[in-house]
C-alpha positions as MATLAB code, in Angstrom:
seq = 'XXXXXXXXXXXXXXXXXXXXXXXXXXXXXXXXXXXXXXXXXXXXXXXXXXXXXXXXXXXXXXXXXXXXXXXXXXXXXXXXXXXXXXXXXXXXXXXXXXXXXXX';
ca = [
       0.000    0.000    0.000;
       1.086    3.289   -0.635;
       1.400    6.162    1.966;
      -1.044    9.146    0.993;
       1.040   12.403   -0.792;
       1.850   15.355    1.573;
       1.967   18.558    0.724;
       4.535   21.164    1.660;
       2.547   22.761    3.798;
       2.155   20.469    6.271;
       5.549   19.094    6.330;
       6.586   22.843    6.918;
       4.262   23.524    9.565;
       5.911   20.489   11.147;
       9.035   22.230   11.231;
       9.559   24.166   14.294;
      12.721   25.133   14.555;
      14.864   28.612   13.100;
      15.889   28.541    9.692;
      18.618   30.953    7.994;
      18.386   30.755    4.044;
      15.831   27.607    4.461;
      18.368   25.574    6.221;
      16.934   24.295    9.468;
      18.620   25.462   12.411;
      17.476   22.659   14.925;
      19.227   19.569   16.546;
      22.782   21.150   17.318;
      24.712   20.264   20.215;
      26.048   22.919   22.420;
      29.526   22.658   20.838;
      28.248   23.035   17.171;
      26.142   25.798   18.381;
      29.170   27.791   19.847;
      31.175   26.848   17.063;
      28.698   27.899   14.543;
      27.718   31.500   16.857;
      32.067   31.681   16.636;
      32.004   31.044   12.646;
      29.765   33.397   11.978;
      32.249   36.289   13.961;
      35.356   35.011   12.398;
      33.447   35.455    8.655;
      32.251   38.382    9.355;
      35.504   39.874   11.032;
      37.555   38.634    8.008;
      34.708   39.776    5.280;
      34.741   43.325    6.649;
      37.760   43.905    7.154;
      38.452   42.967    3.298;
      36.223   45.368    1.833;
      37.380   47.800    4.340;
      40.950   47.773    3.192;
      40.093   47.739   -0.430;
      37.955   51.112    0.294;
      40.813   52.154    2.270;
      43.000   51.712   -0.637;
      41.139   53.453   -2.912;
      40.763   56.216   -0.368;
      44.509   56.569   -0.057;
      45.023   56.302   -3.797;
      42.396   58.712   -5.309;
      42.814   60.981   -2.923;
      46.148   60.928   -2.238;
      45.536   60.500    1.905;
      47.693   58.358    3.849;
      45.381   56.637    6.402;
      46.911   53.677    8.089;
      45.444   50.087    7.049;
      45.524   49.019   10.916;
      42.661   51.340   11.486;
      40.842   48.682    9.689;
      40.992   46.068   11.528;
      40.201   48.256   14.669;
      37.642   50.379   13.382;
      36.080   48.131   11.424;
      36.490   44.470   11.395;
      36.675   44.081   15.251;
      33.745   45.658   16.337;
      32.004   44.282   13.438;
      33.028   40.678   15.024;
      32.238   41.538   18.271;
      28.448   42.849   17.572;
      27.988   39.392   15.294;
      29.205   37.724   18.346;
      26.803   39.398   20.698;
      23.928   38.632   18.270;
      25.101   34.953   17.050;
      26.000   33.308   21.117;
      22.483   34.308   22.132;
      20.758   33.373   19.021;
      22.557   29.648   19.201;
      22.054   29.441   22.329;
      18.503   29.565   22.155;
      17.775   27.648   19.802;
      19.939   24.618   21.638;
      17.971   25.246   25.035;
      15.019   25.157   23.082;
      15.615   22.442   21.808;
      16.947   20.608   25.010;
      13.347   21.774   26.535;
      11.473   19.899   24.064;
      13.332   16.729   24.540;
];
């Protein structure tokens, strides 16, 4: 016998858990959840601090400034990895307990 044909909806509605992008964000361990929350910091320190240098450069080179590149990484790519921190450790975190509570 054949099992009857769901649709998307209900297997969605099913779902409980965050998504980012459509990726389900449920069933992590505390460790992949901190390691995740820390991923997402080290990207977006590394990501910012590129296209802060390259503007940086072109700053320097158009307009004939001399603005150190270390100002960079402590104007712009470490607080940018710090406030993804802040917002990615909670945001992990709660999905793990939540998902420890419905255990």
């Amino acid at each position: 016998m054949t099992q009857p044909v769901q649709s998307i909806h209900s297997v969605q509605s099913r779902r409980t858990g965050g998504r980012i992008l459509g990726f389900p964000l449920e069933g992590f361990s505390l460790f992949q959840s901190l390691l995740l929350a820390f991923a997402a910091a080290f990207f977006t320190f590394f990501a910012t601090t590129c296209i802060s240098i390259f503007a940086l450069l072109a700053w320097n080179l158009l307009g004939s400034h001399s603005v150190d590149f270390a100002d960079t990484y402590r104007y712009v790519g470490f607080p940018a990895g710090v406030i993804m921190l802040a917002i990615a450790l909670p945001y992990f975190l709660t999905l793990w307990v939540r998902a420890k509570m419905r255990k």
